[in-house]
N, CA, C and O atoms as CSV, one atom per row, in Angstrom:
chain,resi,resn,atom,element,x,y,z
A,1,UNK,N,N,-1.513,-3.954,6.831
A,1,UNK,CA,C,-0.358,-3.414,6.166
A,1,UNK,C,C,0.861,-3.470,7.075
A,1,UNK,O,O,1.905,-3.717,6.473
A,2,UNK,N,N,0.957,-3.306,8.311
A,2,UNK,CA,C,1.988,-3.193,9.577
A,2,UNK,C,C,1.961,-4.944,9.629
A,2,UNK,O,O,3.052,-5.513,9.665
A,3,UNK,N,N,1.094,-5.510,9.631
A,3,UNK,CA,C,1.676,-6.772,9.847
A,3,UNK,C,C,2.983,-7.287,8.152
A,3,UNK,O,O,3.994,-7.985,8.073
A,4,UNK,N,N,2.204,-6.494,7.162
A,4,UNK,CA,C,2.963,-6.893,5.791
A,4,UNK,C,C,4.465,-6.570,5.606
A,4,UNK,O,O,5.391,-7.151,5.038
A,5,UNK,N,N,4.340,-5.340,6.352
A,5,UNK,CA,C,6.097,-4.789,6.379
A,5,UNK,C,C,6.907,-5.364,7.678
A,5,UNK,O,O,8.133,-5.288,7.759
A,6,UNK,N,N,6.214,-5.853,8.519
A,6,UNK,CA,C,6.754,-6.593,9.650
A,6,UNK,C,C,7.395,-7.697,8.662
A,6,UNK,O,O,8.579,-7.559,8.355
A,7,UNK,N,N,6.627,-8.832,8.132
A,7,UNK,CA,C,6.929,-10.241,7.636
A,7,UNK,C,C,7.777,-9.810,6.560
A,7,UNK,O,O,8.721,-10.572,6.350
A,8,UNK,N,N,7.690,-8.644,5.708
A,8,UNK,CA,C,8.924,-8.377,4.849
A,8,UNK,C,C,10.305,-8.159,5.054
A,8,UNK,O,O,11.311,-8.595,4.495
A,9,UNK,N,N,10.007,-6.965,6.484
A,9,UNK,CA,C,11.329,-7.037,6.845
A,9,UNK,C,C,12.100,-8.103,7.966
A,9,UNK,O,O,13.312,-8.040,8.169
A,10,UNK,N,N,11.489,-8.768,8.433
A,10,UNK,CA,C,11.817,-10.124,8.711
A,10,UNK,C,C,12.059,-11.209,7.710
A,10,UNK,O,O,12.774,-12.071,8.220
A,11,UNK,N,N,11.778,-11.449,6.654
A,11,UNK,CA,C,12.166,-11.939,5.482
A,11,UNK,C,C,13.432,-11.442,4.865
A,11,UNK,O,O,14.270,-12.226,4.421
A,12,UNK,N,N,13.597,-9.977,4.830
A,12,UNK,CA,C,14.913,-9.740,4.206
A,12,UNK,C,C,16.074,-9.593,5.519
A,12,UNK,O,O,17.257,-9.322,5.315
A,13,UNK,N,N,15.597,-9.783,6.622
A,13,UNK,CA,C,17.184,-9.680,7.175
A,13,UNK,C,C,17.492,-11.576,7.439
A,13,UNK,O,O,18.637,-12.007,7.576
A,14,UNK,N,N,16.471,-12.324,7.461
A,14,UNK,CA,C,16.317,-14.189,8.043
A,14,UNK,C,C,17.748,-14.370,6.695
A,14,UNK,O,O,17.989,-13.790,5.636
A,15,UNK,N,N,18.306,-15.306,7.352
A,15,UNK,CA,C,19.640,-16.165,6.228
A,15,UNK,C,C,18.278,-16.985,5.059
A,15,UNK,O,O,18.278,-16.819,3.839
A,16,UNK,N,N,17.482,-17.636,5.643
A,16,UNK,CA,C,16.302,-18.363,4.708
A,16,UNK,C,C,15.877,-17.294,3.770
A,16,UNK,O,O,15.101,-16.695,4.515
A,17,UNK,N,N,15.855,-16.774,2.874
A,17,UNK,CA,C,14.626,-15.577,2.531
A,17,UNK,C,C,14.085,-16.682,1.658
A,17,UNK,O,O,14.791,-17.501,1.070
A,18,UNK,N,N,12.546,-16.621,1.623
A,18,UNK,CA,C,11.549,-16.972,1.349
A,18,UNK,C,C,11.168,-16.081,-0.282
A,18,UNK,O,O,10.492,-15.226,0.290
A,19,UNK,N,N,11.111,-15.781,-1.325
A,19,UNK,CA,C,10.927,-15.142,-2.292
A,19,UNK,C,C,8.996,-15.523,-1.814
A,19,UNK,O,O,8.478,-14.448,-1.511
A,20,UNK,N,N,8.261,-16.367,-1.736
A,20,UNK,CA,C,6.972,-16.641,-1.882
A,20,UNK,C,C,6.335,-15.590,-0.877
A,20,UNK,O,O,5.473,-14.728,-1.053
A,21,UNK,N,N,6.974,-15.920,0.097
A,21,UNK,CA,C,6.520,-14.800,1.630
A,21,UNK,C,C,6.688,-13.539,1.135
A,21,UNK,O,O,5.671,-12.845,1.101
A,22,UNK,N,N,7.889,-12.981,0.676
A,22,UNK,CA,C,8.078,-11.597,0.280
A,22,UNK,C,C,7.702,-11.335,-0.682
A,22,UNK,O,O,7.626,-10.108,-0.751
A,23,UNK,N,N,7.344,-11.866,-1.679
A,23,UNK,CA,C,6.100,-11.776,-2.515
A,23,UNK,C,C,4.681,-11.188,-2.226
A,23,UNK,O,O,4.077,-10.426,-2.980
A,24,UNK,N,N,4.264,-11.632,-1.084
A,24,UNK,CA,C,2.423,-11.554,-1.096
A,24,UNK,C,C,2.134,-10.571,0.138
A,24,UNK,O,O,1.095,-9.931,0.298
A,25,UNK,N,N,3.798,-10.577,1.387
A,25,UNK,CA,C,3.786,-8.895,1.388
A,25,UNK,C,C,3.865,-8.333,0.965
A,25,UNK,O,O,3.068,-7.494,1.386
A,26,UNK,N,N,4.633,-7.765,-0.254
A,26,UNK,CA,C,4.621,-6.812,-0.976
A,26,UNK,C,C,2.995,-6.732,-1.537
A,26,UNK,O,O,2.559,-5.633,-1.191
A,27,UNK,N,N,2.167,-7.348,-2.125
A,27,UNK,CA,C,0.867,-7.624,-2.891
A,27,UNK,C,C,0.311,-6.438,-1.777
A,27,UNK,O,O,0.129,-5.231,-1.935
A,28,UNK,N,N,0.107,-7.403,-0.477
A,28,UNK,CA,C,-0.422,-6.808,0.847
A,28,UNK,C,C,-0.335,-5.507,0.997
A,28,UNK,O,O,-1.291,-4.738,0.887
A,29,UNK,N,N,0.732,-5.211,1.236
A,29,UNK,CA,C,1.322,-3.689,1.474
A,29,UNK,C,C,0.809,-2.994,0.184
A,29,UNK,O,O,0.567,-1.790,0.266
A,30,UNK,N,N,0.633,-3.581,-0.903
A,30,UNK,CA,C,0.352,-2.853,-2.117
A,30,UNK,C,C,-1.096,-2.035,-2.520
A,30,UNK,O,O,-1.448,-0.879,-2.756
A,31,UNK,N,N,-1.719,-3.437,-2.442
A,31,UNK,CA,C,-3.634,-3.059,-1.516
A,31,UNK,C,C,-3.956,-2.070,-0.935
A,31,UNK,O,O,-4.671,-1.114,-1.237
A,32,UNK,N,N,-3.149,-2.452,0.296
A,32,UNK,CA,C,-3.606,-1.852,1.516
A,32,UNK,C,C,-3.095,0.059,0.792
A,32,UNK,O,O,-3.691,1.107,1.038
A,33,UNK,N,N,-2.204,-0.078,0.162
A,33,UNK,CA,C,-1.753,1.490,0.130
A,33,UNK,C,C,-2.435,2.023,-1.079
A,33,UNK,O,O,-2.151,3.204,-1.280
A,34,UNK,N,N,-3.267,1.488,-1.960
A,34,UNK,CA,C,-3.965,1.386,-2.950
A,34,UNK,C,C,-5.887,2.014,-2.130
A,34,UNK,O,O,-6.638,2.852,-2.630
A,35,UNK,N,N,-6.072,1.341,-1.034
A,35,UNK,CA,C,-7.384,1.363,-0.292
A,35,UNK,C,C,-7.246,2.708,0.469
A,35,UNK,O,O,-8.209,3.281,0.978
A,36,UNK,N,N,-5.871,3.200,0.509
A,36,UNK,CA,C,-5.424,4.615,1.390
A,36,UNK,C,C,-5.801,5.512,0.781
A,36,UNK,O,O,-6.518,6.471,1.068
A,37,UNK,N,N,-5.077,5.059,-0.501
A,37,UNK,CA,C,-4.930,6.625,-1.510
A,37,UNK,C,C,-6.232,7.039,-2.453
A,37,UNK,O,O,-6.312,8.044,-3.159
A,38,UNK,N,N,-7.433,5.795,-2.244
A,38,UNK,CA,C,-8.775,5.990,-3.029
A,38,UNK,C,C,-9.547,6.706,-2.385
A,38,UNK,O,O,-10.459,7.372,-2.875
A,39,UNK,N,N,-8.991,6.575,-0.188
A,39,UNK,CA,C,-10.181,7.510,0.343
A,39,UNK,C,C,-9.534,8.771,0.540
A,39,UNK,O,O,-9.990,9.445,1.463
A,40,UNK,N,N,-8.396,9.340,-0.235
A,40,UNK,CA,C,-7.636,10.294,0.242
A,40,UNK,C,C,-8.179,11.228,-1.327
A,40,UNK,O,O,-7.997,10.924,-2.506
A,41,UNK,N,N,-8.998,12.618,-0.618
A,41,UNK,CA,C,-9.457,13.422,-2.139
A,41,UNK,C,C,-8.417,13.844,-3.005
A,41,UNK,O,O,-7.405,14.250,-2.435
A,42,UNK,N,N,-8.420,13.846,-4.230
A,42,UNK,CA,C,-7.676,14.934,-4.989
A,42,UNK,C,C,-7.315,16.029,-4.756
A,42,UNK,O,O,-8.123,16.545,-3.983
A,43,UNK,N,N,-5.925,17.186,-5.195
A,43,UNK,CA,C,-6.242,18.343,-4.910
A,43,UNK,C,C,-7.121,19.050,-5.366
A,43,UNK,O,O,-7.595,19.981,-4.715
A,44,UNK,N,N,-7.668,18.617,-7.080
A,44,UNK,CA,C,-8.126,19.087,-7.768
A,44,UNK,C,C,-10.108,18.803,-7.998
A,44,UNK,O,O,-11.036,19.112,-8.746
A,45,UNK,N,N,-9.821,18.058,-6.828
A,45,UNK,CA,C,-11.686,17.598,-6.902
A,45,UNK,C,C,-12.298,19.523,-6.433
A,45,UNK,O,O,-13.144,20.196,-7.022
A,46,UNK,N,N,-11.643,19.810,-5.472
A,46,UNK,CA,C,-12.225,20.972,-5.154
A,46,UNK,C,C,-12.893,22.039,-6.604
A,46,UNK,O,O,-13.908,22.712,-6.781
A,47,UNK,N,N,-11.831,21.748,-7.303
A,47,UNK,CA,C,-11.891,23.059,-8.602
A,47,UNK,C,C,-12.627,22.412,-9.850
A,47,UNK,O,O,-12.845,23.133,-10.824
A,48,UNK,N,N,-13.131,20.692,-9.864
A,48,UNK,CA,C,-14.095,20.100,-11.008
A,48,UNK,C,C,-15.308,20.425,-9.775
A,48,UNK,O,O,-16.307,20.362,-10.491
A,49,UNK,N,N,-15.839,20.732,-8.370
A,49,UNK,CA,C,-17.175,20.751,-7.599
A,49,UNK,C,C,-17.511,22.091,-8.014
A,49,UNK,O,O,-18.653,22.422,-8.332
A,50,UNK,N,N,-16.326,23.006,-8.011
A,50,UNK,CA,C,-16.788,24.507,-8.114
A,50,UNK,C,C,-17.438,25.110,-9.629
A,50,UNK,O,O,-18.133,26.118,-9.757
A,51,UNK,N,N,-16.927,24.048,-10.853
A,51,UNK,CA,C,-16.953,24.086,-12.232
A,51,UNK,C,C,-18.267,23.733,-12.461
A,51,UNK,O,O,-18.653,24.160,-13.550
A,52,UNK,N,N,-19.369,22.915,-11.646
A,52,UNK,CA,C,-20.507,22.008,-11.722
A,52,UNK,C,C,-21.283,23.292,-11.650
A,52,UNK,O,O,-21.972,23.531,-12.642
A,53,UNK,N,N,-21.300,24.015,-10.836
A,53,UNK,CA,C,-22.251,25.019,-10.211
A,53,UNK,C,C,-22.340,26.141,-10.949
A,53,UNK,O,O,-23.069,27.063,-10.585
C-alpha cells in the first residue's frame, strides 16, 4: 500500500501523468485498505456474541 501512494503521488506531481499507473495505484491502495478493514472487528460484533448466549 506505501509503495501504491508513493507511485501515485509521484504520478500526480511528474509533467508526464500516466492515467494507467494512477489507475492500478489507486486499485492497490484500494485492496490493500479493503484487507485492513476485514481484520479490523465491528463495534457491534461485541453485542450480536453477547445475544448468542
Amino acid at each position: 500500500m506505501i509503495v501504491a501512494i508513493v507511485v501515485a503521488l509521484y504520478e500526480q506531481v511528474s509533467a508526464d501523468k500516466n492515467i494507467y499507473i494512477m489507475a492500478v495505484a489507486i486499485v492497490v491502495f484500494m485492496m490493500g485498505m479493503m484487507q485492513l478493514s476485514a481484520k479490523t472487528p465491528s463495534k457491534n460484533q461485541e453485542n450480536k456474541d453477547d445475544n448468542v448466549e
